[in-house]
N, C-alpha and C positions, 0 to 999 in steps of 0.2 A: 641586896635582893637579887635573885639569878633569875633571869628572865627568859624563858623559854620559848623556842619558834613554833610557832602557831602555824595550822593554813589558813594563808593571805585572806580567805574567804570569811576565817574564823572571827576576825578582828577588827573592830570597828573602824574606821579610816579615821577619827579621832585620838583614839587608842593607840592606834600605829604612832602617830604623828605623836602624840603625847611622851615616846616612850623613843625617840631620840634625839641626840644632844642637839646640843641649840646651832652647833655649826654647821647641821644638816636641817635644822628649821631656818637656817637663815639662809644656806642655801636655796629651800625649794621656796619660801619667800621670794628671792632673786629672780625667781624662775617667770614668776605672775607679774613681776617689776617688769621684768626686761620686756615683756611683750605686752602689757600693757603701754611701756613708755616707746617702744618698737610703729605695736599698730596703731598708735594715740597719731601716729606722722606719718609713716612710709605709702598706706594706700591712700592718703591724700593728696600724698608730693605730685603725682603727674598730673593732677588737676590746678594746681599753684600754680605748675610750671607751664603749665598751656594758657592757662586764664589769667592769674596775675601777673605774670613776668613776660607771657607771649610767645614763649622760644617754640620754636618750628619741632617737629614733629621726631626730625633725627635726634635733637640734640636732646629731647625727650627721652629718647630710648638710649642715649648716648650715658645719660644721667644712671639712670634706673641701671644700667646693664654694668656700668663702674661700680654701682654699689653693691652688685651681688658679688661683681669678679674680686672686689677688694676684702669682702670678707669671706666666701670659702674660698676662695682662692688661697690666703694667706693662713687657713685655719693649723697647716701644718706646723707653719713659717712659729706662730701664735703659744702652739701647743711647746715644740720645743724651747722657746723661749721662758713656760711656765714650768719645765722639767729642770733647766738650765739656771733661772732664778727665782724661782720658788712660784705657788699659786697666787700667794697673796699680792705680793708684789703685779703679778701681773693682772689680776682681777682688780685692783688700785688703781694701777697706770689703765686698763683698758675703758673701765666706767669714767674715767676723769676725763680720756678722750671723746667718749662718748659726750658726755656734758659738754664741751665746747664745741664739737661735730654740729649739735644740734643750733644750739646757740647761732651758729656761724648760719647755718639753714636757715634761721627765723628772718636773717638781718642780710642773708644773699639778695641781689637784685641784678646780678647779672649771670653768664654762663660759666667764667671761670669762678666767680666765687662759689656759684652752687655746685662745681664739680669739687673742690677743694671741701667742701663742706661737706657730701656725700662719699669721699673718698677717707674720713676722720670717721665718720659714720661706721662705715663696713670694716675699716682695723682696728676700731675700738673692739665687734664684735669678736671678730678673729683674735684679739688677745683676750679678750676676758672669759669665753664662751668656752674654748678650749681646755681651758684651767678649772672653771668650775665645774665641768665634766668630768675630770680628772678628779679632784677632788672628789665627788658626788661619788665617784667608782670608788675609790680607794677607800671613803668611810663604808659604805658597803659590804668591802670585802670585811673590812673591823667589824660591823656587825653581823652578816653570814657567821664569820668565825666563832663570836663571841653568842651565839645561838637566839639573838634576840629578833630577825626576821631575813628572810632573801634578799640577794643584794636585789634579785630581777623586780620583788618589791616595790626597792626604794623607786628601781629606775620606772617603775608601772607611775608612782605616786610625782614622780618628776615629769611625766608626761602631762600626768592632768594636771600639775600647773601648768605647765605653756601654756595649754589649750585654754584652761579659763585667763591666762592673760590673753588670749587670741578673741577671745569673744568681749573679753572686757573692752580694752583698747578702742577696735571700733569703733564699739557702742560710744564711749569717752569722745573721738572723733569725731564722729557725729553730729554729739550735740556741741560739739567747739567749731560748727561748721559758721557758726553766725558768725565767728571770732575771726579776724586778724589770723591767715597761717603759722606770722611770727608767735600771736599769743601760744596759741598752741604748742610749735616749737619749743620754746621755753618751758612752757609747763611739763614737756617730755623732759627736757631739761634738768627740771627740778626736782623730777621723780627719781633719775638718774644720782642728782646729786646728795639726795637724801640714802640712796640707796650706798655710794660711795661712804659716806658719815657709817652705817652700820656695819659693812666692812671691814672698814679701820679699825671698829669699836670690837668687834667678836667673831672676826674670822679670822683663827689660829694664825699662826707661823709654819705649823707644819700640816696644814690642813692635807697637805699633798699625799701625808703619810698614813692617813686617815684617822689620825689621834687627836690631840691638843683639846678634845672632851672629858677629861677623866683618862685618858691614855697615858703612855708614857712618852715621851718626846725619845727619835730616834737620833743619837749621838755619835760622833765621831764619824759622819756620811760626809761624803765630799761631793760635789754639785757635779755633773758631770758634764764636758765640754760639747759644745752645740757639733759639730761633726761626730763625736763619740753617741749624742742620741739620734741626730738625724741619719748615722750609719747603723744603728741598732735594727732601727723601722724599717731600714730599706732592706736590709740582709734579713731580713723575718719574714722567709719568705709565707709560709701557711697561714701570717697576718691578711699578709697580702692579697692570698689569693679567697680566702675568706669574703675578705672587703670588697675585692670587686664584684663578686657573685652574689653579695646583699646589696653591693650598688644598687642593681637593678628594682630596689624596691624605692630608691631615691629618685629615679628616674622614671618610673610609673607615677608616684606620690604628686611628684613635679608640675606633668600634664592637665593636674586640676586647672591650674593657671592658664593653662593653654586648651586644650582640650572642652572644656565644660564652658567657659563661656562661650565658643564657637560651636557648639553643639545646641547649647540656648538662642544662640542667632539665629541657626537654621530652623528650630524645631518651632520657637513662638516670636521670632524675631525680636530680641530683645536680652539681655541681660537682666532683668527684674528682679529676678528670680535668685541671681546669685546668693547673694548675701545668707538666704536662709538655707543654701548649701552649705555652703563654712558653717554656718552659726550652727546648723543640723549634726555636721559634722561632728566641728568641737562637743557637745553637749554629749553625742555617743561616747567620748574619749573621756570625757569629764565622771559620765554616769557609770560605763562598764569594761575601763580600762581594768581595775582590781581585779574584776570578775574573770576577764579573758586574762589573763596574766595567772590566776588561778588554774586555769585550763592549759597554759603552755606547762606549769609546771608538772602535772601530772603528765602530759606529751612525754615532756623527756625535751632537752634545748634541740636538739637535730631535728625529733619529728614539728616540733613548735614552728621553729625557722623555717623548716623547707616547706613545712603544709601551710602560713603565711604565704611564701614564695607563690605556692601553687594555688592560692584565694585571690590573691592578686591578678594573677593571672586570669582566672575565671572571671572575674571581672568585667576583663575590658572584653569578654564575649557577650557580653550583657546588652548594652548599646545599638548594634549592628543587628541585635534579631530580635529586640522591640522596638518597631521602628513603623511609623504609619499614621495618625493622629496624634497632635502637638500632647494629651493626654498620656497617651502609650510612651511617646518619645523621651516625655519629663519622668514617668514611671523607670524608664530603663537609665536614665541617667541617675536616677535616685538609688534605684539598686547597684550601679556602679561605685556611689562614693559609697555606700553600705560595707559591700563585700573589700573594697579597697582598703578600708579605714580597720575594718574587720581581721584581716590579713596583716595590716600594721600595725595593729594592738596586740596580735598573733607573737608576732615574729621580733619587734624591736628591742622589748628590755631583754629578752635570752639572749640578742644577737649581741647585745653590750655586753651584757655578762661574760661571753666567748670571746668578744675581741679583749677583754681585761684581762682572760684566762691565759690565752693567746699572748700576749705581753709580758706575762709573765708576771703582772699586777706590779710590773715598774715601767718608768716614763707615758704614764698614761695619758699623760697630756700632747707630748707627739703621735702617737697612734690614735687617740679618738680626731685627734687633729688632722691627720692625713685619713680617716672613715671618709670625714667632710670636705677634705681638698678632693679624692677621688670620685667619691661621690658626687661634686659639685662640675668639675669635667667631666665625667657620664652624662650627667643630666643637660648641659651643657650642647654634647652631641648626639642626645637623645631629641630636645628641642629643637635644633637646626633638622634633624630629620623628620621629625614628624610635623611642622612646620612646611619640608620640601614635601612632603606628602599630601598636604592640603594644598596644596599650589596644585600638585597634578588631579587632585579631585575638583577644583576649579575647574583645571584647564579641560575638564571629561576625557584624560588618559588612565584614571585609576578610579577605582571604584570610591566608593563615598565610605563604606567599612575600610577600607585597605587600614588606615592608623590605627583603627580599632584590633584588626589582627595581627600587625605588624607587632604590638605592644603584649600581646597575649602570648606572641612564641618567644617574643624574647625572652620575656619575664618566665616562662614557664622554661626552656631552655634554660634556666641560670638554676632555676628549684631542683631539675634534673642533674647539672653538673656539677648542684651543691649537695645534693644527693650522693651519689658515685665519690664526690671526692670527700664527704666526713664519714667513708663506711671507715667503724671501724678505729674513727677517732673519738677520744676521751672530751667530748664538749661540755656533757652537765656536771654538776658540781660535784655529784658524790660520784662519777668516777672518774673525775679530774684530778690528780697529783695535788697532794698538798704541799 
């Protein structure tokens, strides 16, 4: 049966889902694992670690701050290692580490073994995370080619898993609040380890190549040496400069964490409210991700990505000029995560699409791996700034908007220079180089 490409809008999200191989249903399966077994722990950990275990306040932040660095940090490190020996292999090894990361977390009781335990945590994610990304492109491009739908698609329907593992989890959390953190622990644990079990059981050999579904296995390839792929990514340079100029939407994204609960402080004194940001959040991404992803494609990937860029931006002017009653204040933050989330539905599966294009649709697991290492330093030094910013709107040397425009010119600044630098370049599919 030839299966013909449809628009995304055409097609039932059932239908779609029905009508790819099972290495890409296990995949986006994976997708609702990992974040359910992710937020089932992680926004719990800093309460464990204050209230059950006691530890002071640095070694708190000391915790939490290892675990992000260890895993984007190392996402490059991650990626070429799944280029170098294969996806499976390393989506294997990273889930199994994950399984004992946590493990170690339930049954830590002091600050070296919870660093050691959080530091298993973030390289698990760094190698497995890398790889199934990789993979996820590569079957994509098999399917693009093979006319049965867009890879931007697949990566639109890979979104809305995370998001519904992001709202799952929690809620899972939650109600394991009565529980023992180790019970907990563990049961992340054992999601993990079930999820490793189907792995094993039905994720190809050459998942990496986007086949081992009815494809043909590619033969006579020879694996290529970690300096020949980590030199490929770095001499590439239009990867490069691509990536950091979508940074900036990892680094707006970021803010939520930082930004909106200190916005909720000031505005009704209180954090309450969070929760049904995120949960508000996720549920747009869950309900009209297909729909926006429909609309990039008709854009074209350049105007999709840069008019993102520039949604984003408009954004963070939102905030700073509704501003006045606790009412008006939660209204302007509400259309912030709106227009944000909006922008990122916009702009992120074309922007993948373009960095696989950009690659050359080989060593995919080094490059979406350094997306996330660069991105992960942007955000990084976007944090520490806008951070030093509220210090000086404390200290009343800067206005109380200043963050707020500081993050509108940047971001709109990068949609302009991502502008000017793809006139003229070949980004969406049909007139990209086959």
């Amino acid at each position: 049966m030839i299966l013909r490409r449809r628009d995304p809008a055409a097609r039932g999200l059932r239908d779609t889902i029905r009508v790819l191989p099972p290495a890409v249903r296990l995949i986006l399966a994976s997708m609702v694992v990992f974040n359910i077994g992710f937020y089932l722990v992680v926004p719990f950990l800093a309460v464990h670690l204050s209230e059950n275990l006691a530890l002071a306040g640095w070694a708190v932040g000391l915790v939490l701050g290892l675990r992000t660095f260890s895993q984007q940090g190392l996402f490059f490190l991650g990626g070429g290692l799944a280029d170098r020996f294969g996806v499976r292999r390393m989506v294997l090894l990273g889930v199994a580490v994950r399984v004992v990361g946590f493990l170690l977390l339930g049954l830590a009781d002091d600050l070296a073994s919870v660093l050691v335990a959080v530091l298993l945590v973030g390289v698990a994610a760094a190698l497995f995370a890398p790889a199934v990304e990789s993979a996820n492109a590569a079957y994509g491009h098999r399917l693009e080619t093979d006319g049965v739908l867009p890879r931007t698609e697949l990566f639109a329907i890979e979104q809305m898993c995370s998001r519904l593992g992001s709202v799952l989890g929690p809620a899972l959390g939650a109600l394991l609040l009565a529980v023992p953190f180790g019970v907990t622990s563990a049961a992340a644990a054992g999601l993990f380890a079930l999820l490793w079990v189907a792995f094993l059981r039905w994720l190809p050999a050459d998942a990496s190549t986007g086949t081992g579904a009815g494809g043909e296995q590619r033969s006579g390839t020879v694996a290529p040496t970690l300096q020949a792929v980590w030199g490929t990514v770095l001499r590439n340079r239009p990867f490069l400069v691509f990536t950091v100029l979508c940074g900036a939407q990892l680094v707006a994204y970021n803010q939520l964490y930082l930004m909106l609960p200190e916005q909720l402080d000031r505005a009704v004194g209180g954090q309450a409210a969070l929760g049904w940001f995120f949960t508000g959040a996720a549920l747009l991404v869950i309900g009209g991700q297909r729909t926006v992803t429909a609309v990039a494609a008709r854009l074209g990937h350049r105007v999709a990505i840069v008019g993102g860029l520039a949604l984003i931006a408009v954004s963070f002017l939102v905030p700073p000029m509704l501003t006045g009653s606790a009412v008006v204040t939660l209204a302007g933050l509400a259309c912030w995560v709106l227009l944000l989330h909006l922008g990122q539905m916009l702009m992120v599966p074309p922007m993948r699409d373009v960095i696989a294009r950009l690659a050359g649709e080989r060593l995919l697991g080094a490059h979406f791996g350094m997306l996330n290492t660069l991105g992960g330093g942007l955000t990084l030094i976007g944090a520490l700034a806008v951070g030093a910013m509220y210090d000086g709107v404390d200290a009343g040397i800067m206005a109380v908007g200043t963050p707020w425009w500081a993050l509108a010119a940047t971001v709109a600044v990068a949609a302009g220079a991502l502008w000017t630098w793809s006139r003229g370049r070949p980004l969406s599919p049909a007139a990209a180089p086959g």
